[in-house]
C-alpha positions as CSV (number, residue, x, y, z in Angstrom):
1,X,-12.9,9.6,-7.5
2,X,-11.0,7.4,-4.9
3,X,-10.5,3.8,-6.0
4,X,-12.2,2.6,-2.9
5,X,-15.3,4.1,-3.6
6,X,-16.0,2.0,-6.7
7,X,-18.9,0.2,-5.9
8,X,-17.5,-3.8,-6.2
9,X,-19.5,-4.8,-9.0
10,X,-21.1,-2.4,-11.3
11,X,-20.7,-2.3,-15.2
12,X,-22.2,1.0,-16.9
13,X,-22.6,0.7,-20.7
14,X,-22.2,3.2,-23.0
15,X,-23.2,3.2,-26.4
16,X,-26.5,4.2,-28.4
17,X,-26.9,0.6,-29.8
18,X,-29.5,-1.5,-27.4
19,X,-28.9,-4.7,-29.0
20,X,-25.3,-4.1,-28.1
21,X,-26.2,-3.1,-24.2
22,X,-28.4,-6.5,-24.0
23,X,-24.9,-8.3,-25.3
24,X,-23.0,-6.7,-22.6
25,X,-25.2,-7.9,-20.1
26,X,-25.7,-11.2,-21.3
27,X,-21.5,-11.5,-21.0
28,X,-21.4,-9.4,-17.5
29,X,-24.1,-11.1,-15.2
30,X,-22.7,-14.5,-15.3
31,X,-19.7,-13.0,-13.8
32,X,-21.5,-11.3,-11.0
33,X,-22.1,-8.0,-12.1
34,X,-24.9,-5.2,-11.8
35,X,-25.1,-3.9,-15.9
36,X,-26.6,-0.3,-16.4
37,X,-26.6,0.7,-19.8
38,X,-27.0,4.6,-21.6
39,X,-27.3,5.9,-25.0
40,X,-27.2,9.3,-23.6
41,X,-23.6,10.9,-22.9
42,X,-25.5,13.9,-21.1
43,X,-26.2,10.7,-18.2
44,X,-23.0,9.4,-17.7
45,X,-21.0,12.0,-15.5
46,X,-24.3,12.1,-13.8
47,X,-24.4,7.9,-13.0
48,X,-20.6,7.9,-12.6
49,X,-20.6,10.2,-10.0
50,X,-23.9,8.6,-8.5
51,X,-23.9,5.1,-8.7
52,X,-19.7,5.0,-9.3
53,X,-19.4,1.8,-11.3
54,X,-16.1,0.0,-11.5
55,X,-15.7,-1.0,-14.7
56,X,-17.3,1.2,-18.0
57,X,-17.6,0.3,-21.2
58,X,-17.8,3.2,-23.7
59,X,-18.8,3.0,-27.5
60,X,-16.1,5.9,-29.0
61,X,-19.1,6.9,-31.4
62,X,-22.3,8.2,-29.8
63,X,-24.4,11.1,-31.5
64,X,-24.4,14.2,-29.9
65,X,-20.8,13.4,-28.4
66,X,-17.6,11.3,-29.3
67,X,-15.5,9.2,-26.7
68,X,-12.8,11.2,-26.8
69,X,-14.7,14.2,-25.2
70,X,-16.4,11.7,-22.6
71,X,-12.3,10.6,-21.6
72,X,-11.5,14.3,-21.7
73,X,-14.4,14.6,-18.7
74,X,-14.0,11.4,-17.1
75,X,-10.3,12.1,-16.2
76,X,-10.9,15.6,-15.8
77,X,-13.1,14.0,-12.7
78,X,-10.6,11.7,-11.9
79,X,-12.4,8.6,-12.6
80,X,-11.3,5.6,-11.2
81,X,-13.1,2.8,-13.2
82,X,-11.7,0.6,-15.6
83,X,-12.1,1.7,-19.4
84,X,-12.9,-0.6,-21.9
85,X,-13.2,1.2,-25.3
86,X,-15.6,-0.6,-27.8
87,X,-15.9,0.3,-31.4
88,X,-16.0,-0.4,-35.4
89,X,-13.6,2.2,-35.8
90,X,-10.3,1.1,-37.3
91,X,-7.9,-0.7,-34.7
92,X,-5.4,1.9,-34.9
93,X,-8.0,4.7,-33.7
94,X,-8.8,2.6,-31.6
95,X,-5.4,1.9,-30.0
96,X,-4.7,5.5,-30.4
97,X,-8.0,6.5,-28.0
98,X,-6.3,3.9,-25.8
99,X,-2.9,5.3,-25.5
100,X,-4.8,8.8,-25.1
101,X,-7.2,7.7,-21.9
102,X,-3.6,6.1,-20.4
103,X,-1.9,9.5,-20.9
104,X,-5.0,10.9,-19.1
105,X,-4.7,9.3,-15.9
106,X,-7.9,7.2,-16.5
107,X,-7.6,3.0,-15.8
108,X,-8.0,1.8,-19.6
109,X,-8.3,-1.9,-19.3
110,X,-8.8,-2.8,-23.3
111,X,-10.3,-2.4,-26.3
112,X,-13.3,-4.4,-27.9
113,X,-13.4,-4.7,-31.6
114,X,-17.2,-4.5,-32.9
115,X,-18.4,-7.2,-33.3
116,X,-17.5,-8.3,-30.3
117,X,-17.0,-12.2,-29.3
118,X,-19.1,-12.9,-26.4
119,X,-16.4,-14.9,-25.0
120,X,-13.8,-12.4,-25.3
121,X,-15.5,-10.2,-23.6
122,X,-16.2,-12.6,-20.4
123,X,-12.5,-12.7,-20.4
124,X,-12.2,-9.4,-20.3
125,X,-14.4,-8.3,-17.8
126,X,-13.3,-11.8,-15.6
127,X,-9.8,-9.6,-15.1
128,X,-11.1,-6.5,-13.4
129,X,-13.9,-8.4,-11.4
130,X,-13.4,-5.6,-8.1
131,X,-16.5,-8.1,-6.5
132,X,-12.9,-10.7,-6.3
133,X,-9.9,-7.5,-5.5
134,X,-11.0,-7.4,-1.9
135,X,-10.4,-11.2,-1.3
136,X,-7.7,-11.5,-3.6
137,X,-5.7,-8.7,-2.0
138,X,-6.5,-10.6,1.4
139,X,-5.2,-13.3,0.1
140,X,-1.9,-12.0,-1.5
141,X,-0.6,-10.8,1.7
142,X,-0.2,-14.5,2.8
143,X,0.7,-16.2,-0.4
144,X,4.6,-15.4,0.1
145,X,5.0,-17.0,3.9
146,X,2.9,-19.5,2.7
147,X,4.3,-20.7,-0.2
148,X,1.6,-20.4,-2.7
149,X,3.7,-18.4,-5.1
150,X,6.2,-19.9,-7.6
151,X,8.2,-19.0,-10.6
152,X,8.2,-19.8,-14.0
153,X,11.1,-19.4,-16.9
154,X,10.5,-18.4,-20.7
155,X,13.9,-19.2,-22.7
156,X,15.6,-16.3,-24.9
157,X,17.4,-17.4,-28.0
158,X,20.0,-15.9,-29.4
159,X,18.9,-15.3,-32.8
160,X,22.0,-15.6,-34.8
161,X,23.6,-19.0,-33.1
162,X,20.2,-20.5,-31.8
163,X,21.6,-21.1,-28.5
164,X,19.7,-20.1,-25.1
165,X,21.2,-17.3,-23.4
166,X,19.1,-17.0,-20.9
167,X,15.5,-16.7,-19.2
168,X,12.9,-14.4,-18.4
169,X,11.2,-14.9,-14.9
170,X,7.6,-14.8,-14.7
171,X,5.6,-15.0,-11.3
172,X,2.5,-17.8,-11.0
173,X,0.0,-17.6,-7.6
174,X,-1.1,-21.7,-7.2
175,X,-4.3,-20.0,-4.5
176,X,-5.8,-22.8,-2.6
177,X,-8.9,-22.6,-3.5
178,X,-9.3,-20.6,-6.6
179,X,-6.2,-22.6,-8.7
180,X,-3.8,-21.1,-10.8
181,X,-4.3,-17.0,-10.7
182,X,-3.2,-15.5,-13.5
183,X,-0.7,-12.7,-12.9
184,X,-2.7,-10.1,-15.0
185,X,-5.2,-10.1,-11.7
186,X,-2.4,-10.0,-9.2
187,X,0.4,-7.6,-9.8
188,X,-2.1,-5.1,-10.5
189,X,-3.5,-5.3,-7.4
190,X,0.3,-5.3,-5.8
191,X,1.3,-2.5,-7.8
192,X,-1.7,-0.4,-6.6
193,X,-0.9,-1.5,-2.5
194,X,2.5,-1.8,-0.8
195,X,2.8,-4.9,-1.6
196,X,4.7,-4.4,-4.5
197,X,7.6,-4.2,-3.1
198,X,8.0,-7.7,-1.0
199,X,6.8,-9.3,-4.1
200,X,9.3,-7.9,-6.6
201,X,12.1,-8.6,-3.8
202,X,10.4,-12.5,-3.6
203,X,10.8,-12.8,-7.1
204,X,14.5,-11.3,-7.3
205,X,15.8,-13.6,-4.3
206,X,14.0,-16.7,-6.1
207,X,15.3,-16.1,-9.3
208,X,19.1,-14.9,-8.4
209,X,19.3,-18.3,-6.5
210,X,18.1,-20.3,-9.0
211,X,20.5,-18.5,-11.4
212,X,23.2,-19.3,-9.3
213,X,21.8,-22.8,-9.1
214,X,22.4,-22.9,-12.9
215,X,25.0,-21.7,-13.3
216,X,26.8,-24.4,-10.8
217,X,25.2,-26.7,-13.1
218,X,27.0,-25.1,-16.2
219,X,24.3,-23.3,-17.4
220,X,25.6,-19.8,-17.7
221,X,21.9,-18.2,-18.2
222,X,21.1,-14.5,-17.7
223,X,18.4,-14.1,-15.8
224,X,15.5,-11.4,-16.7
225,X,13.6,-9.9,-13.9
226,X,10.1,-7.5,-14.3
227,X,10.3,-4.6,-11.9
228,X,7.1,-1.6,-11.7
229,X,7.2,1.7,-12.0
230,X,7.2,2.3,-8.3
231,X,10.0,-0.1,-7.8
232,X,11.7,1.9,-9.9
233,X,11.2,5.1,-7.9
234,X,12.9,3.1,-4.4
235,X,16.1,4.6,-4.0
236,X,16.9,1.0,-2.0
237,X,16.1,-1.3,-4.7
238,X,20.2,-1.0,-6.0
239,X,21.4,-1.6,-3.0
240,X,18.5,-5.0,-2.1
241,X,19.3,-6.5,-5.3
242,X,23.1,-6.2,-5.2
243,X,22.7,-8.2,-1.5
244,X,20.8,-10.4,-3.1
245,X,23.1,-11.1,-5.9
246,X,26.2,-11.1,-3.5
247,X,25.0,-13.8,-1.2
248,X,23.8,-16.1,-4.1
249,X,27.8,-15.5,-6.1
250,X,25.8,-14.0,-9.1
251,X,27.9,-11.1,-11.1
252,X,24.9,-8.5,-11.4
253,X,25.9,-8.0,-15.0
254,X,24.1,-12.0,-14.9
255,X,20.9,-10.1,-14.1
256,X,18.6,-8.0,-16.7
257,X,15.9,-5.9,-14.8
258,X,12.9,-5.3,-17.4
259,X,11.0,-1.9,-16.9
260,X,8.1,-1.3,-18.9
261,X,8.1,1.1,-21.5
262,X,5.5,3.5,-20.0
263,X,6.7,3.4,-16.6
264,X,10.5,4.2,-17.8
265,X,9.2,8.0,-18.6
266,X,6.8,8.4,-15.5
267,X,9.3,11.1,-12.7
268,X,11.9,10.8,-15.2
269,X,14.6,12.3,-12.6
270,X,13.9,10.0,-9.7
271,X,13.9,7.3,-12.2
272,X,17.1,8.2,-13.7
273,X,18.6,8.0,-10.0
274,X,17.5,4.6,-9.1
275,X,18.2,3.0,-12.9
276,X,21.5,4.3,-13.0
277,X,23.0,3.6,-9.5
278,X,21.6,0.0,-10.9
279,X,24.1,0.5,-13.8
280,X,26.6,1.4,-11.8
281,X,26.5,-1.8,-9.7
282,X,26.8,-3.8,-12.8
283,X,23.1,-4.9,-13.5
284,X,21.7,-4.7,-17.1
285,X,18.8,-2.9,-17.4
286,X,15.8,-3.3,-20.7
287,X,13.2,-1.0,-21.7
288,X,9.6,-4.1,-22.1
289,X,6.9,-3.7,-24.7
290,X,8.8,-1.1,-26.4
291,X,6.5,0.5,-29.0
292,X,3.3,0.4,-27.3
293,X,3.5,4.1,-25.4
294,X,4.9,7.3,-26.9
295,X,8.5,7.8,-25.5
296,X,10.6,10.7,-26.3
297,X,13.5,10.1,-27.6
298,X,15.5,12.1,-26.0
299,X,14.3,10.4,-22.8
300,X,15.1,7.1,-24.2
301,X,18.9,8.4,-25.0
302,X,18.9,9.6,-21.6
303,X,17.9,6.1,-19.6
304,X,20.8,4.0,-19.0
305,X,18.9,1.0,-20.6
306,X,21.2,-1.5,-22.2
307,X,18.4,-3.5,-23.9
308,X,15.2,-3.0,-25.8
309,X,12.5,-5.4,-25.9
310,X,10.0,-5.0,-29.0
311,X,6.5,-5.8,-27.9
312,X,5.0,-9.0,-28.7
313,X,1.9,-7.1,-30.3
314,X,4.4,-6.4,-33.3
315,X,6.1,-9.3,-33.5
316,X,2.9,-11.7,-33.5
317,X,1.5,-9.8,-36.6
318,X,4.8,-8.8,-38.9
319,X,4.5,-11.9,-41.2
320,X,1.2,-10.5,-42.4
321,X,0.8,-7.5,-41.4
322,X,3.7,-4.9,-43.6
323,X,2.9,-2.0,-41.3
324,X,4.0,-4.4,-38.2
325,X,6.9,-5.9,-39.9
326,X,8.4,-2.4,-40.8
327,X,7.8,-0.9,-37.1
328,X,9.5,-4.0,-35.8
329,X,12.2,-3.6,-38.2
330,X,13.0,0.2,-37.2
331,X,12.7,-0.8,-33.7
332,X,15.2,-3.0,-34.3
333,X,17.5,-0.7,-36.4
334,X,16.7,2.2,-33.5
335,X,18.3,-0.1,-30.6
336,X,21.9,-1.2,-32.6
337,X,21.9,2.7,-33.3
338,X,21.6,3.5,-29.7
339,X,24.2,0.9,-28.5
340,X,21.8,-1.7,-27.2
341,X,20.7,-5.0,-28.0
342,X,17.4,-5.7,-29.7
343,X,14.8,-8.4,-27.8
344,X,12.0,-9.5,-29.5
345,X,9.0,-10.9,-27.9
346,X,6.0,-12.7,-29.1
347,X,7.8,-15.2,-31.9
348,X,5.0,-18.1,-33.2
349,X,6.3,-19.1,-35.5
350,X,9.3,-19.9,-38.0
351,X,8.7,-18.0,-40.4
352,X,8.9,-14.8,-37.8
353,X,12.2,-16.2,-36.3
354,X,13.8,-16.4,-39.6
355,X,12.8,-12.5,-40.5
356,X,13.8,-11.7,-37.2
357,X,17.2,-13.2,-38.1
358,X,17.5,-11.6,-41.6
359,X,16.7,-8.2,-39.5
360,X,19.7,-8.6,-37.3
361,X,17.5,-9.3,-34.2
362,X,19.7,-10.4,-31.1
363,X,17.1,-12.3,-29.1
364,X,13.9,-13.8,-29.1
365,X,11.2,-15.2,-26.9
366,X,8.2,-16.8,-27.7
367,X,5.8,-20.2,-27.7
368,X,7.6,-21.2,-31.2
369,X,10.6,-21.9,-28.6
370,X,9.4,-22.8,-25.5
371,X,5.8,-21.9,-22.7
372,X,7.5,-20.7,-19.8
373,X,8.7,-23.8,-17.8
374,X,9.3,-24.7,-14.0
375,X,13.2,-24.5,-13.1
376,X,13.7,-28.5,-13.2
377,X,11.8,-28.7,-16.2
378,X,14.4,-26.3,-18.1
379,X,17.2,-27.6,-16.8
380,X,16.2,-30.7,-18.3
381,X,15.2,-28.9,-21.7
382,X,18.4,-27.4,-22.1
383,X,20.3,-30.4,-21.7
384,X,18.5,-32.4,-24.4
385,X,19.1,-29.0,-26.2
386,X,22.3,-27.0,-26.5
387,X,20.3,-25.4,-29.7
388,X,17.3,-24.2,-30.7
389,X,17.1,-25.2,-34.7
390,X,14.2,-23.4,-36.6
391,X,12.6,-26.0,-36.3
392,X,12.0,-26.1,-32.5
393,X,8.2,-26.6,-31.9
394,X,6.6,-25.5,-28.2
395,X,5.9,-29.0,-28.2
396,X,9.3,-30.0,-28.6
397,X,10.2,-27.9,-25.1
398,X,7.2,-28.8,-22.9
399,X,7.9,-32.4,-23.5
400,X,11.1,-32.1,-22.1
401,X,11.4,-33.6,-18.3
């Protein structure tokens, strides 16, 4: 089913439990949206093909039928709603049905936890409101000649000598009307359009000049830079971001391009092409959220990454959760036996920095050392502080400037 064919906003409910259908619509209306709920899984290829809702939320344990069967269909019909999964299974089944409905094709937008928070799942649905795509999309097409987009910068510490070595570059949209957008509602809707690619080159010239803006100033940062999947597959991206670099004075080997896990193994060999001409010009290249798909391997040994970046999800939990702290810990061990430097992201806390250390971690980002800051903002920061000690607060970095 074509993406524009979703009607804009309709919810379809899944799950044999009323009382939890009434909950959904309680959460959904407020946000504008038309809530039709089934217990019966023999209905919903019927309604999905009918009445094509945009977003479905499916319980993974219905009598008669389980959820995996329904994402089995649904992709088999090439659905093109978002997915949330729902359910009082344990989270990893639940993660695991996740990853599953990805590797099929399908849009899966979360998970919901039963019982579900009523505000959590507002939050949820607020992100794939397609009712708001349309105008938003409109929108974004005009937001780079008109200034309304703007960059932010989350420090990376060096774990063993707490100083900063350099940043990670995170987009913001300031929309006129509808304030700060968050970027989990945008680069979506770029990814799936053409606009993509004048937003990642945006972000690359804004962040290479303000690199070389630093670095002018002393600060001899590396600069982190998020490209997509079909970034990845543009056999002139190498060639854009080396300009971009050489009329700025930044070495590329200054620049880390950060490719998400799950997008690094998507048409491996025109992926391979584009990352390692990228290589050869001298930029450094890291595999994100690393641990959150299921990469082989032997693919990973084949990529040209030079850094792996542990996600957050992992790192938030190890100091309570052993399972978390031991995958964190092999991911860790994997990347210095692979010949590249271990990133973790998502650090809270002290006590997560300090196992991170004891682990032989080379870098870490998080809210225990700094929110992502405005340029001025940082510079400031990192002239009050050469080092982060562990006992750097978030507080202590958003008061700076």
């Amino acid at each position: 089913m074509a993406d524009r064919e979703l009607m804009a906003s309709r919810l379809l409910v899944v799950d044999d439990d009323q009382a939890f259908g009434r909950l959904m619509k309680r959460a959904a209306e407020p946000c504008g949206y038309e809530v039709v709920a089934t217990d019966d899984p023999r209905d919903v290829r019927r309604i999905v093909q009918t009445w094509r809702p945009a977003v479905i939320v499916l319980d993974l344990q219905i009598p008669g039928i389980d959820g995996i069967e329904l994402l089995r269909r649904l992709a088999t019909d090439q659905c093109g709603a978002q997915l949330i999964l729902a359910s009082g299974v344990d989270g990893r089944t639940l993660e695991a049905a996740l990853e599953l409905g990805r590797e099929r094709g399908l849009k899966m937008a979360g998970t919901l936890a039963k019982p579900v928070d009523l505000q959590h799942v507002r939050e949820l649905l607020e992100k794939f409101r397609p009712a708001d795509n349309g105008r938003l999309l409109h929108d974004l097409r005009a937001a780079i000649p008109l200034g309304q987009l703007f960059l932010e910068y989350q420090l990376k510490l060096d774990c063993q000598t707490g100083r900063v070595t350099g940043v990670e570059a995170l987009v913001r949209w300031q929309h006129p009307t509808l304030g700060l957008v968050r970027p989990d509602r945008f680069i979506p809707l770029a990814e799936e359009t053409c606009l993509i690619d004048p937003l990642t080159d945006w972000i690359a010239a804004t962040a290479i000049r303000q690199a070389a803006s630093w670095h002018s100033q002393r600060f001899n940062l590396d600069v982190a830079i998020n490209i997509s999947a079909k970034n990845a597959q543009d056999i002139e991206l190498p060639d854009r971001l080396a300009r971009h670099c050489a009329e700025c004075g930044v070495a590329p080997a200054s620049v880390i391009l950060e490719l998400t896990e799950t997008s690094a193994m998507r048409n491996a060999v025109q992926l391979l092409d584009v990352l390692t001409r990228l290589r050869l010009k001298g930029f450094e290249l890291a595999i994100d959220d690393f641990g959150t798909g299921y990469s082989s391997l032997v693919q990973l040994r084949r990529m040209p990454f030079s850094e792996l970046k542990v996600d957050c999800s992992f790192v938030m939990r190890m100091t309570t959760d052993k399972e978390c702290r031991f995958i964190v810990e092999t991911l860790i061990d994997l990347a210095h036996k692979l010949g590249l430097r271990s990133v973790a992201e998502g650090v809270e806390n002290a006590e997560a920095l300090a196992a991170l250390r004891a682990m032989g971690c080379d870098s870490a980002q998080g809210y225990y050392l700094s929110r992502p800051l405005p340029a001025d903002r940082l510079a400031a920061f990192l002239k009050e502080h050469k080092e982060l000690p562990a006992a750097a607060t978030p507080r202590d970095a958003s008061a700076a400037g």
